[in-house]
C-alpha positions as CSV (number, residue, x, y, z in Angstrom):
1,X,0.0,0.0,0.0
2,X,2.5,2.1,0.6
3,X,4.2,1.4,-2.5
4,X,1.5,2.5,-4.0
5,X,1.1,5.9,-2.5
6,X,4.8,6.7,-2.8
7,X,4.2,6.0,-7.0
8,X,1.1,7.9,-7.4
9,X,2.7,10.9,-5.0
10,X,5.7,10.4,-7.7
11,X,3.3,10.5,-10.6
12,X,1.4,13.5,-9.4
13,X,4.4,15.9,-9.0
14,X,5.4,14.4,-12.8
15,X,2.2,15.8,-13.6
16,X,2.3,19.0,-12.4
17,X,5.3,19.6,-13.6
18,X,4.0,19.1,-17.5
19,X,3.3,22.5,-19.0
20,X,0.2,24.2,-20.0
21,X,0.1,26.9,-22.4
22,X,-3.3,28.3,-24.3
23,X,-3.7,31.2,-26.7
24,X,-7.0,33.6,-25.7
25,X,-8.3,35.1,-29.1
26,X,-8.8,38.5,-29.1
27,X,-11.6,41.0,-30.7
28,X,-10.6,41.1,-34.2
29,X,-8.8,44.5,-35.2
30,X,-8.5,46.5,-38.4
31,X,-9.3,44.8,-41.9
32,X,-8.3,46.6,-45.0
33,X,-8.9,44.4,-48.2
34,X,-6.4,41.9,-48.4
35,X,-5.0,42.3,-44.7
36,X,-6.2,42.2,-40.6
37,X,-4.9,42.9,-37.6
38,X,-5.0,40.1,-34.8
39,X,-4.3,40.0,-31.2
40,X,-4.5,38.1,-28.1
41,X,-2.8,36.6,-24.9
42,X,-0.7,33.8,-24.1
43,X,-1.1,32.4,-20.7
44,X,1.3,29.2,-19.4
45,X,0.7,27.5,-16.3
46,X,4.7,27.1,-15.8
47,X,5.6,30.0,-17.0
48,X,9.0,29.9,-19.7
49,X,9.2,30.7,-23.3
50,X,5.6,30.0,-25.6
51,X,5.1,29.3,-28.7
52,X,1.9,30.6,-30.4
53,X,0.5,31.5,-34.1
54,X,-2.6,32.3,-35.6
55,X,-4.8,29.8,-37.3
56,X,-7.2,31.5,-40.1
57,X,-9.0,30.4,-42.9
58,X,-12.9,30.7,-44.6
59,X,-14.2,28.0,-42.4
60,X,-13.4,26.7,-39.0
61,X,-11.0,24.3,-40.6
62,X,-8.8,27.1,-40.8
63,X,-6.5,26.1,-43.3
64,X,-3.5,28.8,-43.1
65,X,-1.5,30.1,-40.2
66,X,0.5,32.9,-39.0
67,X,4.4,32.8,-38.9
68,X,5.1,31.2,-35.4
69,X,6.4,33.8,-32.9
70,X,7.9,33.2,-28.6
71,X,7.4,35.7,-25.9
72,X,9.0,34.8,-22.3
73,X,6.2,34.6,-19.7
74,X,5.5,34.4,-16.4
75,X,3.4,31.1,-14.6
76,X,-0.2,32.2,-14.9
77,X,0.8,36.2,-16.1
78,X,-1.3,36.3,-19.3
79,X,1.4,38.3,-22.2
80,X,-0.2,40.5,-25.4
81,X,0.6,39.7,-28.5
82,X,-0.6,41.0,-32.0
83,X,0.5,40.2,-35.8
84,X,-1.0,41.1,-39.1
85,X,-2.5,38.5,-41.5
86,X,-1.7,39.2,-44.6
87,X,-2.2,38.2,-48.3
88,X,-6.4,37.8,-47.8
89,X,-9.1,37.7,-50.1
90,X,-11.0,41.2,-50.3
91,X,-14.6,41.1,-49.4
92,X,-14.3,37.4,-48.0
93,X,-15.2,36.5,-44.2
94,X,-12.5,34.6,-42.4
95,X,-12.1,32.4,-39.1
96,X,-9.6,33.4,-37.0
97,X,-7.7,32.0,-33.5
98,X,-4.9,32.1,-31.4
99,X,-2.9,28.9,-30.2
100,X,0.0,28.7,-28.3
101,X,2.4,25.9,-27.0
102,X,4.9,25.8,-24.3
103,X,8.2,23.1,-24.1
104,X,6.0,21.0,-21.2
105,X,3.0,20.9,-23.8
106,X,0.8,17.9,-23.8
107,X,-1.9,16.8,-25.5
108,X,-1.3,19.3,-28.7
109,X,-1.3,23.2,-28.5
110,X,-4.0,24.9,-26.5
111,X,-6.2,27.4,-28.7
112,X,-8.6,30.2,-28.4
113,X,-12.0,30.8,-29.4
114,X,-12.8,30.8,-32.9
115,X,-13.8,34.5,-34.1
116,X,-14.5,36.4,-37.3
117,X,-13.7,39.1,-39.5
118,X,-14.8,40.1,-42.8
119,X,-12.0,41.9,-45.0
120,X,-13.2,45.3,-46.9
121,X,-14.2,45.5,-50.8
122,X,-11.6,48.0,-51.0
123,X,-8.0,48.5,-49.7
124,X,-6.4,51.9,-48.7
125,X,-5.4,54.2,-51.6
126,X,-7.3,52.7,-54.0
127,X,-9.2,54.4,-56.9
128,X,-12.9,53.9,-56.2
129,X,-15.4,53.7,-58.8
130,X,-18.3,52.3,-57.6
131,X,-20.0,52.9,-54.6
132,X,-17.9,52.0,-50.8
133,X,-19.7,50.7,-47.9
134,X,-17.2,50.3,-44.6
135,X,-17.9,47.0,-42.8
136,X,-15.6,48.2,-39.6
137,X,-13.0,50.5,-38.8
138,X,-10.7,51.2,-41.0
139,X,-6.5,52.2,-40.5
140,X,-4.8,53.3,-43.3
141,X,-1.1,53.5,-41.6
142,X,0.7,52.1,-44.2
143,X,2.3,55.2,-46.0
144,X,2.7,58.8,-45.2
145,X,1.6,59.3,-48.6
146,X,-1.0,57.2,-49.5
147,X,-4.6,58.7,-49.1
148,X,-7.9,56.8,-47.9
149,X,-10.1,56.9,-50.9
150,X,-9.2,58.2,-54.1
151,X,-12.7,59.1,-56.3
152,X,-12.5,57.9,-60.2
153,X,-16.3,58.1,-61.2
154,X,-19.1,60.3,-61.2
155,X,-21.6,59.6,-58.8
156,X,-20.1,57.4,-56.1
157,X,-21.5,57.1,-52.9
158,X,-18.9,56.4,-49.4
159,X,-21.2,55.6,-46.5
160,X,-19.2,55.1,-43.4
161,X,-21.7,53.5,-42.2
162,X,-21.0,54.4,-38.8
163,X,-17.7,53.9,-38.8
164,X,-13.9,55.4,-38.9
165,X,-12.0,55.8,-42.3
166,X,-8.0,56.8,-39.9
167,X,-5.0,58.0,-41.3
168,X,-2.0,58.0,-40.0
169,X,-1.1,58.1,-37.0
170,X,0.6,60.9,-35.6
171,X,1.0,63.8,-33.6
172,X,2.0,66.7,-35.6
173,X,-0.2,67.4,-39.0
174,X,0.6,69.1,-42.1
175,X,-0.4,69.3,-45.5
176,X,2.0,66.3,-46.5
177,X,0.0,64.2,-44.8
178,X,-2.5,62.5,-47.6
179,X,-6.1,63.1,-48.1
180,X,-9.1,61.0,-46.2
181,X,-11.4,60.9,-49.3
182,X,-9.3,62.9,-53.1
183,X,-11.4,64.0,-55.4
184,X,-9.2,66.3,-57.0
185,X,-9.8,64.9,-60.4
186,X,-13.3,66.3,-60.4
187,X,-15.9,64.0,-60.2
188,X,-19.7,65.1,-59.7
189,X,-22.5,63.8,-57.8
190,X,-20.2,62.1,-54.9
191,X,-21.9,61.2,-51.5
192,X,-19.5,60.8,-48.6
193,X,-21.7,60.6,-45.4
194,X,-22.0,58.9,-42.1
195,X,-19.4,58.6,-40.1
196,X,-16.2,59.5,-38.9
197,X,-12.4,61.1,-41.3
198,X,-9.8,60.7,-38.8
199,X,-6.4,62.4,-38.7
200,X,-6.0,63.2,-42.5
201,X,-3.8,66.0,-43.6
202,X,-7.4,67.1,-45.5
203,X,-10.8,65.0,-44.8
204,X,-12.1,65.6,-47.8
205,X,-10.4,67.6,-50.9
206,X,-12.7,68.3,-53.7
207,X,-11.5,69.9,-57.0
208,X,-13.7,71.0,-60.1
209,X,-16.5,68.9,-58.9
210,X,-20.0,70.2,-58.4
211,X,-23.0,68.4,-56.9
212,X,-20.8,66.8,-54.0
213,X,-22.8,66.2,-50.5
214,X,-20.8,65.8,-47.6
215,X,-23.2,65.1,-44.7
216,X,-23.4,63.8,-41.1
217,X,-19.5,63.1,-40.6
218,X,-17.4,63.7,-37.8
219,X,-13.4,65.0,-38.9
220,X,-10.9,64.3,-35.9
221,X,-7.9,66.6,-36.2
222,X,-6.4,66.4,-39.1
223,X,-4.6,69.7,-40.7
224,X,-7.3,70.5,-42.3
225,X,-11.3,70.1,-42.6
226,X,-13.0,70.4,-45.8
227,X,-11.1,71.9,-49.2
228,X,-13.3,72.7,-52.1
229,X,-11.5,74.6,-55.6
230,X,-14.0,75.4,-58.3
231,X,-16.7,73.6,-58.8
232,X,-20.7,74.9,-58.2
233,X,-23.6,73.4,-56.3
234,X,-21.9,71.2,-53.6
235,X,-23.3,71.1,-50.2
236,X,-21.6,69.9,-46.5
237,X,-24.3,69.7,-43.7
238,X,-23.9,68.2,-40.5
239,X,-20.1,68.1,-40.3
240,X,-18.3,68.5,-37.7
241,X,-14.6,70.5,-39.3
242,X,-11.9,70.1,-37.8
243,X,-8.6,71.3,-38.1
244,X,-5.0,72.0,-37.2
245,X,-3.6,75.4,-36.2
246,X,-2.3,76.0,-39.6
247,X,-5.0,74.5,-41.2
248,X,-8.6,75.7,-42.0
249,X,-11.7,73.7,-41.1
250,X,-13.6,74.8,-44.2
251,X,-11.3,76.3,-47.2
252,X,-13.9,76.7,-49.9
253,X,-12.2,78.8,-53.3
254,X,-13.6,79.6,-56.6
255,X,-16.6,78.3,-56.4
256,X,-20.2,78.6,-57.2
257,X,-23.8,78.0,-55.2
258,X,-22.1,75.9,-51.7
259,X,-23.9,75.5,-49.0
260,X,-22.6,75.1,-45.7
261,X,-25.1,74.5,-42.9
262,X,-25.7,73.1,-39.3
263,X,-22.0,72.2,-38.9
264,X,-19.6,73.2,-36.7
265,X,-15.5,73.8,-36.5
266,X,-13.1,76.8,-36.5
267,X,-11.5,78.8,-39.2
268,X,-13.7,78.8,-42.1
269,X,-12.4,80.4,-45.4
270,X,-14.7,81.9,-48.1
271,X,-14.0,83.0,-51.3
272,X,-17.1,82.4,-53.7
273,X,-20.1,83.3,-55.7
274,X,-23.8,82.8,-54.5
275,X,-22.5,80.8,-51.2
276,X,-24.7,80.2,-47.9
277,X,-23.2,79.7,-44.6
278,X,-26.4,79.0,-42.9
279,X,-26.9,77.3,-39.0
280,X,-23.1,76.8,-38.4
281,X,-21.6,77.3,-35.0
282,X,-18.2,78.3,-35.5
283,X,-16.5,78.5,-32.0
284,X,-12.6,80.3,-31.1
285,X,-9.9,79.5,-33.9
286,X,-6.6,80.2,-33.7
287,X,-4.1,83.2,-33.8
288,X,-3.6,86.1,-36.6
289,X,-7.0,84.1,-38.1
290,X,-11.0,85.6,-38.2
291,X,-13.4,82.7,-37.3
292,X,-15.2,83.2,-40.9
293,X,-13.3,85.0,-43.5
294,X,-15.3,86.1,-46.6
295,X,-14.5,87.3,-49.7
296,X,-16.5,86.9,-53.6
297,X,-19.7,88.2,-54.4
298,X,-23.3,87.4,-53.4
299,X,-22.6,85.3,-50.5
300,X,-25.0,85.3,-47.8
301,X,-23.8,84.4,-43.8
302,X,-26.6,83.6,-41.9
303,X,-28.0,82.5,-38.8
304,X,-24.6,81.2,-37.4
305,X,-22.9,81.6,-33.9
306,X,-19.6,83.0,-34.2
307,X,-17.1,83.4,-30.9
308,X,-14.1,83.6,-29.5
309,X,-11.9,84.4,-32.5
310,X,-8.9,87.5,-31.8
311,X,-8.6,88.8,-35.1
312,X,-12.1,88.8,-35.2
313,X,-15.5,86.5,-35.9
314,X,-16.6,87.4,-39.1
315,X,-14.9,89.4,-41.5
316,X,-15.7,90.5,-45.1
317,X,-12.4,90.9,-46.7
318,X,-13.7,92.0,-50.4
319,X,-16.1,91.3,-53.1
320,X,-20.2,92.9,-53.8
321,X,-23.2,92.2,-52.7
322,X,-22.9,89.9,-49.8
323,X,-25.2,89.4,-47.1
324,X,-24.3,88.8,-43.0
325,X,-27.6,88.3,-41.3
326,X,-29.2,87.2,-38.3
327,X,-25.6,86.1,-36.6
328,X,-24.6,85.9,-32.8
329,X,-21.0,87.1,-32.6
330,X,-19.4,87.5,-29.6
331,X,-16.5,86.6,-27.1
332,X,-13.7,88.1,-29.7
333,X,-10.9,88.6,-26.9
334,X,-7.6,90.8,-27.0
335,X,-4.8,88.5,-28.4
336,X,-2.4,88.5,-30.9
337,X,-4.3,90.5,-33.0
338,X,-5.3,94.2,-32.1
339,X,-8.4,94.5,-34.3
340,X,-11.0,91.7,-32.1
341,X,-14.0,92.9,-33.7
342,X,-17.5,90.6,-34.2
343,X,-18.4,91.6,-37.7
344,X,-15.8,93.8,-39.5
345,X,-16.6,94.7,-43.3
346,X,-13.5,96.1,-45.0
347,X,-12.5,99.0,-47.4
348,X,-12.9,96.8,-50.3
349,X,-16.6,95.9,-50.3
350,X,-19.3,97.0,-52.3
351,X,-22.6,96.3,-51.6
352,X,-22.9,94.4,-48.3
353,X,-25.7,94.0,-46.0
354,X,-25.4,93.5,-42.3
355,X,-28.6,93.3,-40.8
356,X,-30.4,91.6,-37.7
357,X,-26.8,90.8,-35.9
358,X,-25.8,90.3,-32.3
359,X,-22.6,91.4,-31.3
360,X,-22.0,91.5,-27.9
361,X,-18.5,90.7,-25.7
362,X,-16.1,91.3,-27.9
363,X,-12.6,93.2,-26.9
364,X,-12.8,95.9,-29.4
365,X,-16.1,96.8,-31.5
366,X,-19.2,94.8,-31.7
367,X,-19.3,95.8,-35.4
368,X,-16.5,97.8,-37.5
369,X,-17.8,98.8,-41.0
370,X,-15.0,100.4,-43.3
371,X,-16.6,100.8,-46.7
372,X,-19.1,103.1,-47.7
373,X,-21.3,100.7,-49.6
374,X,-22.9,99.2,-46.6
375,X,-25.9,99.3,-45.2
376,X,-26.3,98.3,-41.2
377,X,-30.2,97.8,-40.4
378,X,-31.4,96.1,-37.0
379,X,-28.3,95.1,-35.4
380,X,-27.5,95.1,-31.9
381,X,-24.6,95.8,-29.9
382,X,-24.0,94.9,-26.1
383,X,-21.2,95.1,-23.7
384,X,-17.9,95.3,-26.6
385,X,-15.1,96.9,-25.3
386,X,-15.1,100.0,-27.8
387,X,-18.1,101.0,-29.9
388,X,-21.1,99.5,-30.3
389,X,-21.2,100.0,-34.2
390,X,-18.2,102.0,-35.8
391,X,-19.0,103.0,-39.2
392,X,-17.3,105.1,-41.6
393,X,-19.3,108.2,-42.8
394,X,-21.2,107.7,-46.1
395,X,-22.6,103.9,-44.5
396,X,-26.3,103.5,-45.2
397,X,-28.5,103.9,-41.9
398,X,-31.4,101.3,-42.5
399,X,-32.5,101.8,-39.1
400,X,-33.5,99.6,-36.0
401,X,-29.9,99.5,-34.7
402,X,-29.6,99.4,-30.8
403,X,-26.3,99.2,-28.6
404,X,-25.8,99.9,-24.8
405,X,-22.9,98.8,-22.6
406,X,-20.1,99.1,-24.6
407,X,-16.8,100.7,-23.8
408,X,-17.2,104.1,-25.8
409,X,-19.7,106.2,-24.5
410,X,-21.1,107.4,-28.0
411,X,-22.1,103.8,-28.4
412,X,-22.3,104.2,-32.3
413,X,-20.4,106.5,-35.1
414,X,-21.9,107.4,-38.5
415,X,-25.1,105.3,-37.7
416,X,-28.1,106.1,-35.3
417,X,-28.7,103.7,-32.3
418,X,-30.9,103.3,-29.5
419,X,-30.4,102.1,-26.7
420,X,-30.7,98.3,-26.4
421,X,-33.1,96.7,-23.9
């Protein structure tokens, strides 16, 4: 009997000193078309150097595996570890798990739970000529010069369905970083909507196209927001611009008929024909730069809320017949600039309308008109830290303006104003 006790005691320790090692399969990670992030954690009972791959493949037979890799564990201290599948079928769903073996292995290599991933239609930098629907997440980090989504048809739709189209990863941006979604060979009718341009050097760059939509998207920091050169008729609503320091959210040149409304983001640039800014709210920017900067002919600015911005909120720099309206301006603070005014028109205007404004809180005047062309009608001026309304003689007086509390104590110059209640 006691024989017998002293061999199983024996054969007990023999057991326990037989490794156990077991891969844990992690939440699948970024597809592109032909390639997937994987990762995972090893885990040995005895602790030592593992072993462990990735088994994939179109059914649960798996089929292929990853390029066997060893990390040095601890006993029971579960390790990370990641690797990229390539070489995969584009559009294609595909099995995935992690196994992993240690030198005391019996009984074959422990392995994870099966999981799945579906690879995209389309891989990063591709030309794009029918429409793109994003099935996940989607990191292009490949190259500092290739961009998301290049456009190479009229009418193409991009929904993001929800979802991320990244760019690289970094933490400085400039305009040699590439583009989220290029059409800069002009394509018309393109739909990009629905979810999220993340850290692009520009989110979206659109050249000699009209009839573009860009709706309900979210831009993370990129160096710039939206570019539009040329084109007529394109619309962005719902967008949240953003930008870098040296960027502009929204840099909109030479073209005809855009319309910008209910989004938001600072330092927007304007130099059109028959434009609407309409809704927006267009919060502080950055130094030596206006929060809205206009300049073309016929453009109307309407109904946004504009603060914050040193060199001033909104500022119409040159062209005819444009229209600011029905805008709440305010907060422009002393900075690096000395002119932190709410609305400024410049000398070099014909022509504009500024009518139905609020511009209260700002460092220097609520509203600085310098051209003689412009007529000021219902405004109202509160609590600026110089005049009310400063006008250069010759302005138009369309009535109905009203200004109290503001740091000069003629209120207004060159334009009659009661006080406001």
């Amino acid at each position: 009997m006691a024989k017998r006790l002293l061999a199983g005691l024996v054969l007990l320790g023999a057991m326990a000193l037989l490794g156990c090692a077991r891969g844990e399969t992690g939440d699948p990670g970024n597809a592109t078309g032909t390639t997937a992030r994987q990762g995972g954690r090893v885990v040995s009972d005895t602790g030592g150097t593992v072993e462990y791959w990735w088994q994939y493949g179109t059914t649960t037979a798996y089929g292929s595996a990853s390029p066997h890799a060893t990390i040095e564990t601890q006993a029971n201290t579960r390790r990370d570890v990641f690797t990229k599948l390539t070489g995969l079928q584009r559009s294609t769903t595909y099995h995935v798990r992690l196994c992993a073996q240690d030198a005391q292995q019996s009984g074959g290599p422990g392995c994870g739970q099966d999981r799945t991933f579906t690879t995209h239609q389309f891989e990063c930098g591709d030309v794009v000529t029918q429409d793109v629907r994003l099935r996940s997440t989607l990191l292009c980090d490949e190259s500092f010069a290739t961009p998301g989504l290049v456009i190479g048809a009229d009418g193409v739709d991009i929904d993001l369905a929800g979802f991320a189209l990244r760019g690289p990863l970094q933490t400085f941006f400039d305009s040699s970083i590439p583009v989220g979604i290029d059409n800069t060979q002009g394509f018309d009718d393109l739909t990009v909507h629905n979810g999220t341009l993340d850290r692009w050097g520009q989110s979206v760059d659109l050249s000699g196209a009209s009839r573009n939509v860009v709706r309900n998207l979210n831009t993370v920091p990129g160096h710039s927001g939206v570019r539009i050169r040329g084109g007529e008729a394109n619309e962005v609503r719902q967008v949240s611009l953003a930008s870098s320091r040296f960027g502009a959210a929204l840099d909109a040149t030479g073209t005809r008929g855009l319309i910008v409304a209910g989004s938001t983001g600072s330092r927007w640039i304007l130099d059109a024909t028959g434009a609407v800014l309409l809704s927006n709210t267009i919060p502080s920017g950055f130094p030596f730069n206006p929060c809205v900067s206009v300049q073309g002919t016929d453009n109307r600015v309407r109904g946004n809320t504009v603060g914050g911005c040193d060199p001033g909120g909104i500022v119409v720099r040159s062209g005819s017949g444009n229209r600011v309206v029905a805008n709440e301006v305010s907060g422009a603070p002393e900075g690096s600039n000395v002119e932190p005014d709410g609305i400024r028109v410049e000398a070099f205007t014909v022509g504009t309308i500024v009518r139905d404004n609020v511009a209260r809180d700002n460092a220097d005047d609520g509203i600085d008109v310098r051209a003689t062309g412009t007529t000021l009608t219902g405004n109202r001026a509160t609590g600026n830290g110089d005049f009310g309304i400063d006008a250069v003689a010759g302005v138009t007086d369309g009535g109905g303006n009203t200004a109290s509390g503001n740091g000069n104590v003629v209120q207004c110059r060159n334009v009659a104003c009661a006080p406001a209640r």
